[in-house]
N, C-alpha and C positions, 0 to 999 in steps of 0.2 A: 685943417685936420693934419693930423701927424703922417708925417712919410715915411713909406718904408725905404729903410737903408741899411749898412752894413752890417746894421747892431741888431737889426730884425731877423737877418738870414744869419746868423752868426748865433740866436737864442733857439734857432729852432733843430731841436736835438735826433726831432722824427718827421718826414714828412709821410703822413697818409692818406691814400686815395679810395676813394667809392667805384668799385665798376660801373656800377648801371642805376641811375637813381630819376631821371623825368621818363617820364611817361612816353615822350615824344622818340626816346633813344631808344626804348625797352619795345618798341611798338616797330623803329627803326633792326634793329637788331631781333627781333622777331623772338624774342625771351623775355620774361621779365618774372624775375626774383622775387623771392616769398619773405629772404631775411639778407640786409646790406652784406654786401663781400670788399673785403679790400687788398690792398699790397700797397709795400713801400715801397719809397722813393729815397732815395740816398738825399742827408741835408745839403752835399755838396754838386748836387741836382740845383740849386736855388740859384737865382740871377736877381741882377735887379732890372726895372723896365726899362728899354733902351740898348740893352746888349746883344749883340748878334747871336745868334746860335749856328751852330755848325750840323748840317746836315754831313752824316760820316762818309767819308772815300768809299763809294763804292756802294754806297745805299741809295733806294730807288724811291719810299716812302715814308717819308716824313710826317706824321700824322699830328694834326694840333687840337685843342678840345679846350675853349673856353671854358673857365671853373669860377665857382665862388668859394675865397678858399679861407677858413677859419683859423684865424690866429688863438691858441688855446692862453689865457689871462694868468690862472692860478690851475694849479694840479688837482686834476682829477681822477677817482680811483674809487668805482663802486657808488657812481653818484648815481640819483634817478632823473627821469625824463624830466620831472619837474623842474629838477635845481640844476638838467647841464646847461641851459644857457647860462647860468651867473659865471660859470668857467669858463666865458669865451669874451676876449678881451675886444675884438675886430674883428670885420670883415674885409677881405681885400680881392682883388684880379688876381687870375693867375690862369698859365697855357700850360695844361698836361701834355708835354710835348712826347715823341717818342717813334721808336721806326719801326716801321714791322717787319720790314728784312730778321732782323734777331728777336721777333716775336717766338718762334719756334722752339730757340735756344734754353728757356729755362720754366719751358712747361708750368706755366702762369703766374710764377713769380715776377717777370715785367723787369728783374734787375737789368739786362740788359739793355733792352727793348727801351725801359723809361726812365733809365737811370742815367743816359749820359750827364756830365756838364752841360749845366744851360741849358738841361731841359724842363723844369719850372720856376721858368720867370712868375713873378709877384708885383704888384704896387699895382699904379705906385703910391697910392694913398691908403692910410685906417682907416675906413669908418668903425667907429665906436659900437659895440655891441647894445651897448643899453640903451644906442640913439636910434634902432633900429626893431621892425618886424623882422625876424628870420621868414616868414610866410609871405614877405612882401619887399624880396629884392628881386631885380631884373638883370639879368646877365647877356650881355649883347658881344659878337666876335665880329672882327671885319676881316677881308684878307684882300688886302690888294686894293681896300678902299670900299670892295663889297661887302654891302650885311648879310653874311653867312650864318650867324646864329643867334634868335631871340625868342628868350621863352622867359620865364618866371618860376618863383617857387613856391607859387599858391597849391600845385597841386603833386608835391614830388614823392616817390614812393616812401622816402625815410626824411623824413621832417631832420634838417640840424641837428637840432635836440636831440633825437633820437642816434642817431649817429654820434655823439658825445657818450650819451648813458652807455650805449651797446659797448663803446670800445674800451670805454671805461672798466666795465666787467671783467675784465683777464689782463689790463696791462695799467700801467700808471700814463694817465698826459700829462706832461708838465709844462710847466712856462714856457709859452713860445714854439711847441709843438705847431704844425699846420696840418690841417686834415682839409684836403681836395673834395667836391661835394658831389662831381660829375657835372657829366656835362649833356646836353641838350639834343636833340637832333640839328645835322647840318653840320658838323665839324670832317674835314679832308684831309687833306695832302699839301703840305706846301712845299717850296723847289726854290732853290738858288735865285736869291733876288728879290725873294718878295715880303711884303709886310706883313705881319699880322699884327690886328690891336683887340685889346679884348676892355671892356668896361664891366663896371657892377654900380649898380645904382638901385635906389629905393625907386621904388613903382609911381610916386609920386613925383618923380624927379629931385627933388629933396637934397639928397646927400646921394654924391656921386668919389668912385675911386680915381676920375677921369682914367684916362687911355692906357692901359701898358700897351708896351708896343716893342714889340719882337722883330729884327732882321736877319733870314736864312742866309748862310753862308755856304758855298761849297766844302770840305772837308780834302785835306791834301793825302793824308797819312793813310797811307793801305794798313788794313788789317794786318795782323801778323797771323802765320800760316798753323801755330799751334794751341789758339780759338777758334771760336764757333764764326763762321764769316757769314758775310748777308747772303740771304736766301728769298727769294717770292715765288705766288704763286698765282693764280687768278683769284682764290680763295682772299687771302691777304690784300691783293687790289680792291676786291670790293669790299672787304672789311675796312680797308682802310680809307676810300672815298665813299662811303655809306650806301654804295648801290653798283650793281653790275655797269648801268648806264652811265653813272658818272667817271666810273673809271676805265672808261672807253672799249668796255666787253663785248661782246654777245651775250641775247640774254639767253638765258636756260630755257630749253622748252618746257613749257609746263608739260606736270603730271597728267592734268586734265585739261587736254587743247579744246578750242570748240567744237572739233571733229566727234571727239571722242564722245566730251556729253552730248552733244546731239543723239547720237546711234542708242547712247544709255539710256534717254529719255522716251529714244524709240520704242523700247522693246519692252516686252511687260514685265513687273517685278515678280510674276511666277516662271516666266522662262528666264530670269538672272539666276534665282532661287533654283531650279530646277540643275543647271547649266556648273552651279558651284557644287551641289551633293555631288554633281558626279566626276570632281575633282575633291572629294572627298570634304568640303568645307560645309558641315552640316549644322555649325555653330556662329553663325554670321547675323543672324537676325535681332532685331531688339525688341523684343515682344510687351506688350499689354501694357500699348499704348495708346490715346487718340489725336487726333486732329485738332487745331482751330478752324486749319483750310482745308477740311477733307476732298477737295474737289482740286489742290494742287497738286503736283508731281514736282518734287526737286532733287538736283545733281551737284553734289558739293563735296568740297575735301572738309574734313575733320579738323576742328581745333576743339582740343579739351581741356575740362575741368571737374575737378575731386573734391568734393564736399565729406569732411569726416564726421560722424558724431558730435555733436554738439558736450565740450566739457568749458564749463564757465570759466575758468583760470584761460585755459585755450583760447577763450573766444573774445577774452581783452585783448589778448596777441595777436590775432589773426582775422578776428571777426568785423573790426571796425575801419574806418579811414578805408584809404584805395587797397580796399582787399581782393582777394583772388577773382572773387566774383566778378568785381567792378572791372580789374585787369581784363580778363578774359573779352566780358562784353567792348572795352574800350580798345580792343586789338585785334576783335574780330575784323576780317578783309573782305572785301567785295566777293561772293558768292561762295562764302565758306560757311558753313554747319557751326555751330555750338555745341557741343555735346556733351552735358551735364551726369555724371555720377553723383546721385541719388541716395544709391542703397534701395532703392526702391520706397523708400519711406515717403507716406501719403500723409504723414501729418503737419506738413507745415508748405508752405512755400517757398520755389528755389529760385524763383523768378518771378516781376511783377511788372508791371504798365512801364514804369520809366526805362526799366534798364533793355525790357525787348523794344519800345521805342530807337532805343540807343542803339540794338545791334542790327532793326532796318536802317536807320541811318546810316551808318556805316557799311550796310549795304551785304549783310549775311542774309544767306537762301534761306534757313531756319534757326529754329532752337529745337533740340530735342534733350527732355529731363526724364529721366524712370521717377523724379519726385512730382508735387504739385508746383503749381500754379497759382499765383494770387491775382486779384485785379482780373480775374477769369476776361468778364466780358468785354474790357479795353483793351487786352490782348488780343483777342478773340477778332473783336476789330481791325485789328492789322494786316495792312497785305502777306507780311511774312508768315510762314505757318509756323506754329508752335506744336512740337507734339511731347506731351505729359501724360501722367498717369489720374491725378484729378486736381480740381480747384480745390484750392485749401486758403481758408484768409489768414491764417497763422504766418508772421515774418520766418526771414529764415533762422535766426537764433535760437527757433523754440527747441531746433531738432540736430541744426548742420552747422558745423564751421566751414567756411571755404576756405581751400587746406592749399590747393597746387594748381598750375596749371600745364597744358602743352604734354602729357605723360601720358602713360600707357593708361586706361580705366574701364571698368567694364559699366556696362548699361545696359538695362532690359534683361540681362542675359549674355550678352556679347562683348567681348571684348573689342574693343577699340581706342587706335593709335591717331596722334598727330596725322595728317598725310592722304589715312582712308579714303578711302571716294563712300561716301554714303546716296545710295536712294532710296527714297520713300515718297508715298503716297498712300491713297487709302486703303492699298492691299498688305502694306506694312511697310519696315525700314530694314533694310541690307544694310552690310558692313562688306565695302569691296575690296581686296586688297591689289592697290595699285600696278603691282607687276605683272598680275592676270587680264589686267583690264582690259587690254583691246583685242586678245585672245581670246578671252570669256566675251563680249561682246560682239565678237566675228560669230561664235558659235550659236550666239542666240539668236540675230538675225538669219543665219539656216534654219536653224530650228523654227524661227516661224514661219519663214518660207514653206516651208515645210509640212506645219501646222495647219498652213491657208489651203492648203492641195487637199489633205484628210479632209479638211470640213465640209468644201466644196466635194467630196467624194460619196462623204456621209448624206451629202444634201441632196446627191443625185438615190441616193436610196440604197449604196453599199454598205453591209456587212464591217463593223470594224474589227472582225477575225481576218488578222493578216494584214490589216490598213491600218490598225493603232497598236503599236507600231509594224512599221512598213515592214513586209516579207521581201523578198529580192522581185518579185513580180510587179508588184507596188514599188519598189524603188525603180525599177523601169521605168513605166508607165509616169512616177514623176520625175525625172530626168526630160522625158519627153515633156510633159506639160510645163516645168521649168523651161525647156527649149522654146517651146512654142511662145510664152509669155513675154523671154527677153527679145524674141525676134519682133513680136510686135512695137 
């Protein structure tokens, strides 16, 4: 196979990059996009494999990101999905290298951040375009001799292709152009000293680009005082080793500690209801809905998704391959809600057997849709609850495109964000807004406290004039029986 060498990074006029395109990254970075985004990369960005890279004086985060990266063959301009591969000549290796110290500096354009010298090395071999599936290369990263990243591109958000036709539409690629494809979960930080190698090979093992292979350097040259100098923050640490843990953080407390849903779970969804009107929140509920599990009660933060009208131009773009839908379920996190905008429409289904299978696996408390339901009774089967508006056998194309996820959307009635703490059960479904939460749930365990003294009062054969609710006489006498209760 042909190697790449001076006369490769010498034809390539534009380098361009994908932010977010496997599933594993989008899932990782806790977003994931409805249509490719990208930025350049300066062509004097390009190395060949082998050459050291310079991490800058004075930078603390060096970030690397194994890529499969397309050599563009003949120019393209307003091609379709069909015909962009014939416009890509090879596929090669390549490290989206870059610091996030001067991530800040040019508010997502990356010129800084990813534009030094030598920061995308290539090679060091072609494979041939026409020798290859684009659906069936394997992109492997080592750093320091360990496999830190391997994933495939059977299942990525923007198909190659697709990523050619899109960019094709507003600007000319021409010979020798490189577009960056993204990169995988698993990619960090590297530091003075260390290796990085990155491979790309057919899944068969077949045709391989063997190893480029990157050495960090320390950086001598201070900034100068009249740019933008390195900056970090915690934010940027864990953006840049892909997790608070790996970049030796503390973790964030969650929103919802087990403290807190315990006491939620505790208390009844008419004394949460009750406890919000009277902080004015009288618009929280998702109504005229049922059960699979009428007989569970769950406590979970909100992740969303927005199903629009169904218009058939729309729903070749949006309706097919890993759409919003398929996103959503394949990102849902252990003990998180789904919560589907509908519109309320009952004529088709917005969810069915495989994909709520999918999102118990992954291990979400439920689903909640104001649409229907297909595969009723195999859903119905699942531990998880599902709560809908009715079974419908109708797919979802008859009625819905799935449009966005992770946004603001209303359902039942209620508006609901990312984040919410939702409960339900068979007395209904709340919308909690997390900054009231342990406040609103201090008050309602008073309140039933409280509750259990009236009943027991009632039971002895008082009058609820003056005892629902309590008069300052009654509030005595339960002060005392509160007294008495924790003494024992």
């Amino acid at each position: 196979m042909e190697q790449v060498n001076g006369d490769t990074l010498a034809a390539a006029r534009k380098v361009i990059a994908v932010h977010i395109n496997y599933p594993s990254r989008a899932a990782q970075r806790g977003r994931t996009p409805a249509q490719p985004s990208y930025f350049l990369k300066p062509s004097s960005s390009l190395a060949l494999g082998g050459s050291p890279v310079e991490r800058p004086a004075g930078c603390e985060l060096l970030g690397y990101e194994g890529e499969i990266a397309l050599v563009i063959g003949k120019a393209a301009r307003r091609v379709s999905i069909e015909d962009a591969w014939n416009h890509v000549a090879a596929v090669t290796a390549s490290n989206d290298l870059g610091v996030y110290d001067l991530r800040y500096a040019d508010k997502g354009s990356n010129l800084r951040s990813k534009g030094g010298d030598g920061f995308t090395p290539v090679g060091p071999a072609l494979i041939p375009a026409d020798a290859v599936d684009p659906a069936k290369l394997r992109i492997r990263t080592w750093h320091n001799g360990d496999l830190v990243q391997d994933d495939t591109t059977g299942d990525l958000l923007f198909p190659f292709a697709r990523l050619v036709a899109d960019l094709s539409q507003l600007l000319t690629l021409e010979e020798g152009d490189i577009i960056l494809t993204g990169t995988p979960a698993g990619a960090s930080v590297a530091k003075p000293g260390d290796m990085l190698e990155v491979e790309v090979q057919t899944v068969d093992g077949r045709l391989s680009t063997g190893r480029l292979v990157t050495t960090v350097e320390e950086g001598t040259t201070a900034f100068a005082d009249f740019g933008a100098r390195p900056k970090v923050d915690d934010l940027q640490r864990e953006e840049a080793y892909g997790s608070r843990e790996a970049a030796g953080l503390a973790a964030v407390a969650p929103v919802l500690t087990p403290e807190l849903k315990a006491k939620l779970e505790s208390v009844a969804t008419a004394t949460l209801s009750s406890q919000m009107r009277k902080r004015g929140l009288n618009n929280v509920s998702i109504d005229g809905l049922q059960a699979t599990r009428p007989d569970r009660r769950v406590v979970g933060l909100a992740r969303t998704l927005r199903y629009v009208p169904n218009r058939e131009d729309l729903f070749k773009t949006h309706g097919g391959g890993f759409n919003a839908q398929k996103k959503a379920i394949d990102s849902v996190n252990e003990g998180e809600i789904l919560v589907m905008e509908a519109r309320g429409e009952k004529g088709t289904g917005t969810v069915g057997d495989i994909l709520a299978l999918r999102a118990q696996v992954r291990g979400a408390a439920a689903i909640i849709t104001d649409g229907g339901v297909r595969d009723y009774s195999a859903v119905a089967d699942l531990e998880m609850p599902t709560y809908f508006a009715n079974p419908h056998p109708a797919v979802l194309g008859r009625r819905h495109i799935p449009w966005d996820t992770d946004i603001t959307i209303a359902c039942g009635g209620a508006t609901v964000q990312p984040g919410d703490i939702i409960v339900a059960d068979s007395d209904g479904i709340l919308v909690i807004p997390p900054a009231i939460a342990e406040e609103l749930v201090a008050d309602c365990i008073q309140q039933e406290k409280e509750e259990t003294f009236i009943f027991e009062m009632v039971k002895q054969g008082n009058s609820v004039d003056g005892l629902y609710p309590m008069n300052a006489e009654w509030q005595a006498r339960y002060q005392e029986w509160e007294a008495g209760n924790h003494n024992d």
